[in-house]
N, C-alpha and C positions, 0 to 999 in steps of 0.2 A: 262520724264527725265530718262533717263537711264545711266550706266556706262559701259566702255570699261575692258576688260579683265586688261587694266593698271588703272585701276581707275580715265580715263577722262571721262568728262561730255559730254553726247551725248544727244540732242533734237529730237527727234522723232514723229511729226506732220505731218500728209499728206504723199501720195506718191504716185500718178500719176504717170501712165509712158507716156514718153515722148514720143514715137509712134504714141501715141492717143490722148497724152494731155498734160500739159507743163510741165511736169516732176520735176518740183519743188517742196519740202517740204514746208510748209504755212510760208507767210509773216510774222504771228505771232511769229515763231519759230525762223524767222532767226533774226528779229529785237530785240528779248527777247534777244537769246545769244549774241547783239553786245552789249550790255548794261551789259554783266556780263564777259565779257572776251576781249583779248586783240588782238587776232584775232577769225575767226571766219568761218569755214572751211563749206561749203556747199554741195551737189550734185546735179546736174540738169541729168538725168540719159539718158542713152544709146550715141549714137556718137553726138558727140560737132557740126555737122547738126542740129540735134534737140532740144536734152535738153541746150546745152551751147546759142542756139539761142533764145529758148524761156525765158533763165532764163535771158535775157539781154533785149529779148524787150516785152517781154509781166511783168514779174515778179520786174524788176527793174523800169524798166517804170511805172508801180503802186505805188509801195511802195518810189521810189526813193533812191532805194540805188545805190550807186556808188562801183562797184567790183571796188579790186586795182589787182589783178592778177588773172591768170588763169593756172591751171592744165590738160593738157590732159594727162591723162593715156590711156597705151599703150600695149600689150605684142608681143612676137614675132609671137607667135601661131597667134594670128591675123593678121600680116602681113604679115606671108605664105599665107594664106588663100584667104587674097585681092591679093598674088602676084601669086596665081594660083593654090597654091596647097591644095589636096583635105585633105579632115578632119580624113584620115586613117594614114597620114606622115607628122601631124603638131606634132610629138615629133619628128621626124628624121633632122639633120641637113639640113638644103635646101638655101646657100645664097643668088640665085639668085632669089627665092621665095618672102625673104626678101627684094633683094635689091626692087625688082618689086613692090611690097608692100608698102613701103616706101612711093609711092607717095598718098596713102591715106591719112597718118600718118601726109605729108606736108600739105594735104587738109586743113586739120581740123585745122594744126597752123593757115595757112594764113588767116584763116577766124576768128578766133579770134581777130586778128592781124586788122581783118577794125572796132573792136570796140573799136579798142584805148586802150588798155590795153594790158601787156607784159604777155608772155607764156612759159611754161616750159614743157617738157614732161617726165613726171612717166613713165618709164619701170616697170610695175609687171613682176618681174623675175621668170620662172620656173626651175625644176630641168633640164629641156629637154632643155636647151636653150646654146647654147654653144658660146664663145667667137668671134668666126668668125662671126656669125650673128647680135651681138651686137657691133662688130666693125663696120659693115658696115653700120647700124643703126646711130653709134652717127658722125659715117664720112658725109652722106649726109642730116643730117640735122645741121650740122657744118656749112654745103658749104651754108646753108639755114641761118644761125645765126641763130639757134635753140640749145639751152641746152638741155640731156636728162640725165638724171641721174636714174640709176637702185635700186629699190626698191625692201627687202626683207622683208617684215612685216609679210608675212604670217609664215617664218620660226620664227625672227627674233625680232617681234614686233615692238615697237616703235626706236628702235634701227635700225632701220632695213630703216628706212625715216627719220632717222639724217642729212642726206644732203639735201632730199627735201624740211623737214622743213627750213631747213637755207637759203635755196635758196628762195624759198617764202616769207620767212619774207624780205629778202634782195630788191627784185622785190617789195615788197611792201610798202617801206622806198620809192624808186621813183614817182615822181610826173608823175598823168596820167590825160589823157583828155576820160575816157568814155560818149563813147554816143552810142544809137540804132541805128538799122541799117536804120532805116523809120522815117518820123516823123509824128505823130499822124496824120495830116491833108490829109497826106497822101490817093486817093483814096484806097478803100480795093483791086479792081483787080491789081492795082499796087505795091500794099503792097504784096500781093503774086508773085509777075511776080521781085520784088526787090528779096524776097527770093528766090527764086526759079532759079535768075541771079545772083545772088553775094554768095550765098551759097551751094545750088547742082549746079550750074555751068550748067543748064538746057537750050538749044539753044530756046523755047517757054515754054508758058503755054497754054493749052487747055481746053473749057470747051464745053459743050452741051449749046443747046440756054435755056432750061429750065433752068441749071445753073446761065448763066450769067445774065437771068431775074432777079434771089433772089438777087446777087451783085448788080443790077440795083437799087432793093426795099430796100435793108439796106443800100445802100449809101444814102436815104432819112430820116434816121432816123439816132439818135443818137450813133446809132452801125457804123457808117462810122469814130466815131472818134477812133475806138475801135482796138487793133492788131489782128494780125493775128496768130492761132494756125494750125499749119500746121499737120496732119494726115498721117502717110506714115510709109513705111517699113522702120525699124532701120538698114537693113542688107545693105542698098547702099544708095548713095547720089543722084538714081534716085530714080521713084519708084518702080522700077522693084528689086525685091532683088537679081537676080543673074547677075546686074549689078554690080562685084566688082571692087574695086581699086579704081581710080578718074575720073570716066568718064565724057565727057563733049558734049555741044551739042543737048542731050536728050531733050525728049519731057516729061516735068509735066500734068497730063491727072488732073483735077480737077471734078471728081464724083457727089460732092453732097455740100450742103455747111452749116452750122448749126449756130444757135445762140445761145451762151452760155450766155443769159441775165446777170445771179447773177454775174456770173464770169468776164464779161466786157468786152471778147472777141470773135473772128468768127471764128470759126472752119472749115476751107478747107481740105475736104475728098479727098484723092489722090491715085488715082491706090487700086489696090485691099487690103485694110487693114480692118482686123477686129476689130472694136471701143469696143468689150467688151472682156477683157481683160480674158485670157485663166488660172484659178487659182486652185489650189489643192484641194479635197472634203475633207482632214485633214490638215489643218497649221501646218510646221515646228514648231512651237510655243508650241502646244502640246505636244512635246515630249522633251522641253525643262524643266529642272525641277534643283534642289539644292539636292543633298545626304547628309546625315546625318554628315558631316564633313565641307558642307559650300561652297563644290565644286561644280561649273555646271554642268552638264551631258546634253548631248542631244544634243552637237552643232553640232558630225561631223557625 
């Protein structure tokens, strides 16, 4: 249990990334905090393909919790980026970068949008970010029935997400029908070939025959009732990471395929991803400390 620079309670348990594995903080945590507070704010990490998918049917599906709403955050810098432009002129004004981009940004609603639950999109605002580009932003996801409302917290603090909060608690006052995208009985090669069609928007799935033999063997065990965690690059909704924006069509190459017994799901390796996670020989942590007055040091 930790606390926030404003003195809110933050639970801090687990944290898998979602690249490689379901990117959710532990069942423990989230159901502790819905017992001691009135909402209960979570993260399922990297793009709403991954963690937002996993935290719904592998994480929900266990535990049985029902999300009432959902957040995608957003910033412009990244939707240059999906709309073309290179990582040297994501501060430089670029709308057409923006608008092109955009249809990532729409990816990721509409796929929330088939779990039955309403969505909003966080803008993280930078200082580089200029009006034109955020106008064209909340104009075509308008055309979408999409809200997006601009967040300053990092200046700002909590001051600074006064209207996302308001929006969220309001989105969450409506009655919703959440369900997963699969249903457990679901065979597993279909349970990936479901993801892989309704969320990267993938025209197949492929595997090797050695592959497909282990899907063969764990659809005779008890792992056929189990979901699927899908393994792949966070930077595109194929697997190729310099697939950006919303591409469609693509081919899912399925590599390898693993059993995660304890954990009660199947792990499908996809396109070239590394499962051991690349981490620092000193922890940020370390250089985090309190000064003789009571103040943090070390965070920036």
């Amino acid at each position: 249990l930790v606390q926030t620079l404003e003195n809110n309670p933050a639970i801090i348990h687990g944290g898998p990334f979602a690249n490689i594995a379901h990117g959710c903080n532990s069942v423990l945590a989230t159901t502790t905090a819905l017992k001691l507070a009135d909402y209960v704010i979570t993260e399922a990490g990297f793009g709403a393909d991954l963690g937002a998918e996993k935290f719904f049917d592998i994480k929900c599906r266990k535990a049985g919790l029902k999300p009432s709403a959902a957040v995608v955050v957003a910033t412009v810098r990244a939707l240059k980026l999906n709309g073309g432009a290179t990582k040297d002129m994501l501060t430089r004004e670029d709308v057409s970068a923006v608008e092109r981009g955009v249809q990532n940004l729409l990816r990721h609603t509409e796929n929330i949008a088939k779990f039955n639950i309403p969505v909003v999109v966080a803008l993280n605002q930078f200082t580089s970010d200029t009006e034109a580009e955020i106008s064209i932003i909340r104009r075509l996801l308008a055309e979408q029935g999409r809200d997006i409302i601009k967040c300053t917290h990092w200046s700002d603090g909590g001051v600074g997400t006064t209207a996302l909060a308001e929006k969220v608690v309001e989105l969450c006052e409506q009655p919703t029908h959440f369900a997963p995208l699969y249903p457990t009985d679901m065979p597993l090669w279909e349970k990936v070939e479901t993801i892989a069609r309704e969320v990267y928007r993938a025209g197949e799935v492929i595997a090797d025959a050695k592959v497909r033999a282990r899907f063969t063997d764990l659809q005779k065990t008890e792992a056929s009732q189990y979901p699927v965690c899908i393994a792949k690059t966070q930077y595109s909704f194929s697997s190729d990471p310099t697939l950006l924006g919303a591409p469609s069509g693509h081919t899912l190459p399925v590599r390898e395929i693993r059993l995660s017994n304890g954990a009660e799901f199947v792990v499908a390796v996809c396109g070239d991803i590394m499962t051991m996670p690349g981490l620092p020989r000193v922890p940020a942590a370390e250089s985090i400390d309190l000064d003789g007055n009571g103040d943090i040091t070390g965070l920036f």
